[in-house]
LUMMIFI-165746 format. One record per residue (C-alpha): x, y, z. Coordinates in steps of 0.001 Angstrom, whole numbers, plus 500000, padded with zeros to 6 digits. Layout:
N
XYZ...
This chain:
627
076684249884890237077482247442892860077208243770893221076736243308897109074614240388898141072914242164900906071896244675898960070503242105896132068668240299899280067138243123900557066131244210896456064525240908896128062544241308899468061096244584898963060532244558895444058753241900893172059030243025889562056702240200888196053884240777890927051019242645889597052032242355885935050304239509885634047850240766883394048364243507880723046604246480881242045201249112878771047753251559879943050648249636879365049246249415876046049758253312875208052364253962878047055612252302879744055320248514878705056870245327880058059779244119878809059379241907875601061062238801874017060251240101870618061415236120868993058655235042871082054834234243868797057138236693866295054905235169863113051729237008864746053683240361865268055647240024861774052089239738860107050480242809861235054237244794860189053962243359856598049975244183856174051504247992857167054253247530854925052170246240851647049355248754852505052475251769852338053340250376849495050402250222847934049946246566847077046585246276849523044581248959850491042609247268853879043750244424855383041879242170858677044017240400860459042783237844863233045000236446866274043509234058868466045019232542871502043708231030874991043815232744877604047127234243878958049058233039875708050336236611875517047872238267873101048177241794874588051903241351874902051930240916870690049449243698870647051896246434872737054635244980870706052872246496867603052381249564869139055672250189870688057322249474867069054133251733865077055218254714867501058587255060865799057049254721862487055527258592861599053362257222858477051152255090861124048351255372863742047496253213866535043790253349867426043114251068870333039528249645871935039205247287874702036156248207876690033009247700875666030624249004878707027441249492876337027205246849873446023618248932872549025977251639871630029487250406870292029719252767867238029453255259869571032112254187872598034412252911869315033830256659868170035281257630871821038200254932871281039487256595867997039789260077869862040933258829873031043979257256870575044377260288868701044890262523871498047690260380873113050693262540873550053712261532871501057564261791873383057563265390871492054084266396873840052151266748870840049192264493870138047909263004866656045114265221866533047908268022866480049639266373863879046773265705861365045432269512861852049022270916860771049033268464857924045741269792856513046497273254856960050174273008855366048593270994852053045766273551851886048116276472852290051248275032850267053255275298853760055485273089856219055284273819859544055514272081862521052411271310865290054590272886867798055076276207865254051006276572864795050271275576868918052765278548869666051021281137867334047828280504867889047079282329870864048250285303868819046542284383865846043124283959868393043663287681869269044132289020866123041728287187864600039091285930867011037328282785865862037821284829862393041037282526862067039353278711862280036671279848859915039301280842857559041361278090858004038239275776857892037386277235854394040767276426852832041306273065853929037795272420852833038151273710849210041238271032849047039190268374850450035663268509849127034574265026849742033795265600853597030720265847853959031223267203857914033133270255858072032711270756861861035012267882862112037575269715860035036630272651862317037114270843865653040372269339864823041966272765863563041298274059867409043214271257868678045999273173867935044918276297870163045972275087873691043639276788875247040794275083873099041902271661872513040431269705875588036859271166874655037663270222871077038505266721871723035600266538873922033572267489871189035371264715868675034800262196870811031150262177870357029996264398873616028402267514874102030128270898875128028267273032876879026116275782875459028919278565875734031495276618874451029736275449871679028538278920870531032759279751871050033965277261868948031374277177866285030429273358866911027274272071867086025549270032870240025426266099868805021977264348868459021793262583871148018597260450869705020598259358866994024096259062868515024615255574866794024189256378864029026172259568864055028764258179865397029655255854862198029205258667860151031952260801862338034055257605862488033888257054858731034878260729858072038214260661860945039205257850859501039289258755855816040835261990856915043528260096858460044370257936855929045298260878853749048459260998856037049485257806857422047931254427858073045826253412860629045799250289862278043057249403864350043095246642866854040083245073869422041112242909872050039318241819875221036334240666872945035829237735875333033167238817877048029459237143877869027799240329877454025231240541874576023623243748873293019613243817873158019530241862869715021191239530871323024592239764869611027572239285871802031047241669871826032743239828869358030042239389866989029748243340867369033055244117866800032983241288863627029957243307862508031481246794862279034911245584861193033542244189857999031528247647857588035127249370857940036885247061855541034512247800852915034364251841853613038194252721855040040399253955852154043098252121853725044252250592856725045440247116858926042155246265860931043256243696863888041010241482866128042692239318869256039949236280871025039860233447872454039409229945869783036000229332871291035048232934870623036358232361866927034343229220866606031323229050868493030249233357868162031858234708864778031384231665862976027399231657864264027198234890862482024428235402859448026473236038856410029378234478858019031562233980854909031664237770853831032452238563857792035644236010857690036589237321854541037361240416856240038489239520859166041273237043858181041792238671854549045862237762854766045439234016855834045167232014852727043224229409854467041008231349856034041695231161859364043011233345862227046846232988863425047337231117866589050241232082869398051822228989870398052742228028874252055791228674875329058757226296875177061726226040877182064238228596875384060992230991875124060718230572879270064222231339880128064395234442877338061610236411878801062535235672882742065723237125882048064551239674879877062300240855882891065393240285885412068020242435883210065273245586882992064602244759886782068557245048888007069046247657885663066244250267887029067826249074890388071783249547889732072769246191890708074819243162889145073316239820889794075033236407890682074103235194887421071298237003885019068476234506886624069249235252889779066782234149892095065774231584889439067887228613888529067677227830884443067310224354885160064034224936886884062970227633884339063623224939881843061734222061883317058957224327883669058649225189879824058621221569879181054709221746879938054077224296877247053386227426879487051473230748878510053262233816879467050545234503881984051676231099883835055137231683883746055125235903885328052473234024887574055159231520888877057868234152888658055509236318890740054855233707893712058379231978893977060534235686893829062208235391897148065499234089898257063936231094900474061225228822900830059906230732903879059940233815902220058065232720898781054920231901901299054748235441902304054768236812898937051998235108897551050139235951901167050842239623900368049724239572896531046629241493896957048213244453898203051098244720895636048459244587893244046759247079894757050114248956895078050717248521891410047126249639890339047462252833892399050006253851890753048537253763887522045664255374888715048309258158889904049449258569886567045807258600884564043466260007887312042912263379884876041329261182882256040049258479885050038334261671886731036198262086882684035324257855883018031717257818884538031686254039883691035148253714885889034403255700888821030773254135888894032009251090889624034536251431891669031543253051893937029829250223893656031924247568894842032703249890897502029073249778898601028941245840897977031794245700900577030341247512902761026688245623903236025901244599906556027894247605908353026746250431909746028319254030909373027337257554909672024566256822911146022838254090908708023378250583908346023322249284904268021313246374903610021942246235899950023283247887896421020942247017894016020785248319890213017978250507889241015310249377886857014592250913884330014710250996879466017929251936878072016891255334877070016145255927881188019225254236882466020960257027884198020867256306887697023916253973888469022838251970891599020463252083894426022521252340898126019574250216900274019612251069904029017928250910907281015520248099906159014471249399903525013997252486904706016538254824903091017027254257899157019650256496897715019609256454893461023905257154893119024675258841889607027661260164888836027489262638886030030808264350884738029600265025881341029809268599880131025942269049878098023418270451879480021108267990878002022593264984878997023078266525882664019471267781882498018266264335881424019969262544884234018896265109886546015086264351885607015791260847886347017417261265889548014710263648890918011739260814889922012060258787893316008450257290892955009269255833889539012818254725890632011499253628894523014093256235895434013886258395899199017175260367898418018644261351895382022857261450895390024295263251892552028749262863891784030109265566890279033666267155890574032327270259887915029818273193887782026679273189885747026268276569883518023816278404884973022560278533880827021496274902881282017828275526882444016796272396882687019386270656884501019640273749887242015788273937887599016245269878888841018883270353890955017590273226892422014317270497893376016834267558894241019062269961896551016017272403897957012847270282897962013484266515897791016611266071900570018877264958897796022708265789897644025350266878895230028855265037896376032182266572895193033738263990893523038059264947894177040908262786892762042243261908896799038824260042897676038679258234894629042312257168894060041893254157896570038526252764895185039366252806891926042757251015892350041430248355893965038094248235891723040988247949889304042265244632891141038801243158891675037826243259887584040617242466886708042630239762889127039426238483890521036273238549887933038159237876884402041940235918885490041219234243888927044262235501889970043020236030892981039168235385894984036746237675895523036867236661899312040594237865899172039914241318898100036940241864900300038630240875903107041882243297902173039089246046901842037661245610905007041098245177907003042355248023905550038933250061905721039600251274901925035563251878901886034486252203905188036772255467906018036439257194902707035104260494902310033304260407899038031527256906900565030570258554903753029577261596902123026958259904900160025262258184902875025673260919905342022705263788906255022553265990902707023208269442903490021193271360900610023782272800899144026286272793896353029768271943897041032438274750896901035425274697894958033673272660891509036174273037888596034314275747885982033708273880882991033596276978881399036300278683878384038838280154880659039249282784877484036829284212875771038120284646872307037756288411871418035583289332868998036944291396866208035312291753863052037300294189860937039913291856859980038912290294856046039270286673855885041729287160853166044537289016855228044951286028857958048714285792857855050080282167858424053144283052858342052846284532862371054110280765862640057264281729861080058340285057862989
């Protein structure tokens, strides 16, 4: 290591380790954190441990915990605190929700939540879902193997056996467990295991529909998409009790602040209230944890019918009823976290400091805590006075938008496979693109407007509306990256409707083929591409890195924390032509060509599983794991 200044100088002028961090985001949830003062609000994080620890032991079988805090008091820093310490427990899972893009449907996106958590990959590359499938099959076959022992055999096992093998193993987990009701559940999470099988099966778990072929493969059934609600509790109910059979799950909400309400009127957090108390009654055991603002505690859950038997639930720990509150920061809390961000920040870097403050001076940091900070404030003030000089602190908050920006991208880097599945995500991030771009003209059209299609919940499938040429050109924007052929056929229908939409071009996002089995959806985009001028735009990771880092930056800096204006991020879009010179953008409002794009991912199996039928169901050898 070395302790030159000019090498700490130039450190502090290229690199900001506060800027951008700002804000905690759902991926530094799950993935690498921030650092944490873990003395800091301690009593909120020390509550949600001993619910775990009196639920292990026994004493309580469900317990709702309730943390509320204004805004930027450092809820989501308690909440990745949890999980960081629950990850190095093996008797507890983490489930996670914080988005909430269709309140009409929240059983259903919470269903999605609870196997997006499950199939996070653990430091040993195996994910839950692994975990709970070898747990069933060693109690229903006396055994105890490992996830990585079963993922290693099964491609054997698969051509031995064919699909012979997940029937079998189906059976005998289900003659140990005869309350599920659901054994396609059972069924789905045994082909987790199979590494060729286990995207399509958590597909599948997470509430959506395969496609014909792979459906008929794996034995699953296509979900009812009429009654997807509903369904989804059911599925939820049935995970969850599975779960519990092996290790605790603790299930948290934050980001419930929202002014959203569903059709009933009902907003997020009264939701969320809603089907908490319906899993505090049904889970066999578990820690359920909610994180709001006060005001959301007292003016929305406490306006709730039945309110008493909700906050019974909710707060089931507090004796007097009422949630726990993080405190603002004092002095000795200000200091301990700047430094604990500084020592992680010359660490990475290999260098040794003046003093472990360095830029700061503690008398400052301790003046400043003297006005009872949040955590926000102070990694906000961090962020903007992080430079050696007065001059230099000027440019640094000047240049804010674009470390964010820099920051965002590189999450975006690291998620963009899963990003790439998030039709909510990428549909946005095309929007504000478009919104930036209004007034200016390019490939040939000038846009007037974006504008959001009209139409009942059952017939919202068409994103936006790009509005150019006065008026002239209307193109419906959908982007569909589901795998079903019904739900692609049904947006498809939609999209080819122009007089009920007031469409004159129909735009269609998709980085993936559609089966040529999926009649419906291939006889519409047959009429979109061949008859109605439409177009089918290959959505690819490069294009839609950019807009979806900086879509990133608008939601979250500008819209929720005022961070930053909305002027400032329009302005660093058009200077730096993020919309106006990408592909995918001028793809979509260029002359359709009639044809489908080349080089689509198949959605297909990439094996067909061989089908052998000689072998009896009784000779399956699970001990192929051990050899």
């Amino acid at each position: 290591m070395t302790s030159a200044t000019s090498l700490i100088e130039e450190l502090i002028t290229n690199k900001n380790p506060f800027a951008g961090h700002i804000v905690v985001r759902p991926q530094q949830i799950w993935g690498k954190s921030f650092p944490d003062v873990p003395s800091v609000n301690v009593h909120a994080s020390n509550a949600v441990f001993d619910a775990v620890a009196k639920v292990r032991q026994g004493q309580r079988e469900t317990v709702g915990i309730t943390i509320t805090a204004e805004k930027g008091l450092g809820k989501s820093h308690i909440i990745s605190r949890i999980r960081k310490q629950l990850r190095a427990e093996e008797d507890t899972l983490f489930v996670y929700m914080s988005k909430y893009d269709n309140l009409n449907q929240l059983k259903y996106q919470f269903l999605q939540s609870v196997a997006a958590s499950l199939r996070v990959i653990d430091n040993q590359n195996i994910m839950q879902w692994q975990k709970i499938a070898t747990a069933l099959i060693n109690e229903s076959q006396n055994k105890n193997h490992t996830p990585q022992q079963y993922i290693q055999s099964f491609p054997a096992w698969l051509s031995q056996y064919s699909h012979k093998i997940v029937d079998t193993l189906t059976q005998y987990v289900l003659q140990k467990k005869p309350e599920i009701t659901n054994p396609y559940i059972i069924r789905a999470i045994i082909w987790t295991l199979s590494p060729v099988h286990n995207s399509y099966a958590n597909y599948w778990l997470s509430g959506l529909e395969l496609t014909q072929t792979q459906a008929e493969e794996m034995g699953l059934p296509s979900p009812k998409t009429e009654d997807r609600e509903a369904e989804a509790l059911t599925n939820i109910r049935q995970v969850l009790d599975i779960i519990s059979d092996y290790c605790i799950p603790v299930i948290c909400f934050d980001e419930l602040d929202t002014t959203e309400v569903n059709e009933m009127g009902f907003s997020t957090a009264q939701l969320v209230a809603g089907m908490t108390k319906d899993l505090y009654n049904n889970l066999k055991r578990g820690v359920l944890l909610l994180a709001m603002y006060p005001n959301t505690w007292n003016e929305q859950i406490r306006a709730l019918p039945q309110v008493e038997a909700v906050i019974d639930r909710l707060v089931s720990e507090q004796s007097n009823r009422q949630p726990i509150t993080l405190n603002y920061l004092n002095s000795d809390d200000v200091v301990a976290i700047v430094k604990q961000w500084l020592q992680d920040f010359y660490q990475d870097n290999q260098v040794v400091p003046p003093h472990l403050l360095y830029p700061f001076q503690e008398n400052k940091l301790r003046e400043f805590g003297k006005s009872k900070p949040t955590v926000r404030s102070v990694l906000k003030w961090c962020a903007d006075n992080f430079a050696i000089s007065e001059e230099k602190t000027v440019s640094v908050i000047s240049n804010r938008v674009d470390i964010y920006f820099q920051n965002e991208l590189k999450s975006i880097e690291a998620n963009v496979d899963s990003l790439m599945e998030d039709e909510v995500v990428i549909s946005n991030a095309l929007y504000l693109a478009f919104i930036s771009l209004v007034g200016k003209t390019l490939e040939g059209v000038t846009i007037d407007n974006v504008e959001e299609v009209k139409a009942s919940a059952a017939e919202q499938y068409i994103d936006f509306k790009v509005v150019c040429n006065q008026g002239n050109i209307k193109i419906g924007v959908d982007v569909i990256q589901q795998s079903g052929s019904k739900y692609i056929g049904a947006a498809l229908k939609r999209l080819i409707d122009y007089k009920k939409f007031d469409l004159t071009r129909g735009c269609i996002i998709r980085s993936k083929t559609i089966s040529p089995t999926a009649k419906i959806a291939r006889e519409c985009l047959q009429k979109l591409l061949k008859e109605q001028g439409g177009e089918w735009v290959m959505l690819q990771r490069e294009d839609i890195k950019s807009l979806l880092a900086i879509s990133s930056v608008y939601y979250v800096y500008a819209c929720e924390n005022y961070e930053l204006t909305k002027e400032e991020i329009f302005d660093y879009i058009d200077k730096n032509k993020l919309a106006f010179n990408n592909p995918l953008i001028r793809e979509i409002l260029s002359d359709p060509s009639g044809q489908e794009p080349n080089n689509l991912t198949n959605d297909e199996l990439p094996i067909r599983i061989p089908q052998t039928n000689h072998y009896l169901l009784d000779k399956i050898d699970l001990e192929l794991v051990a050899k």
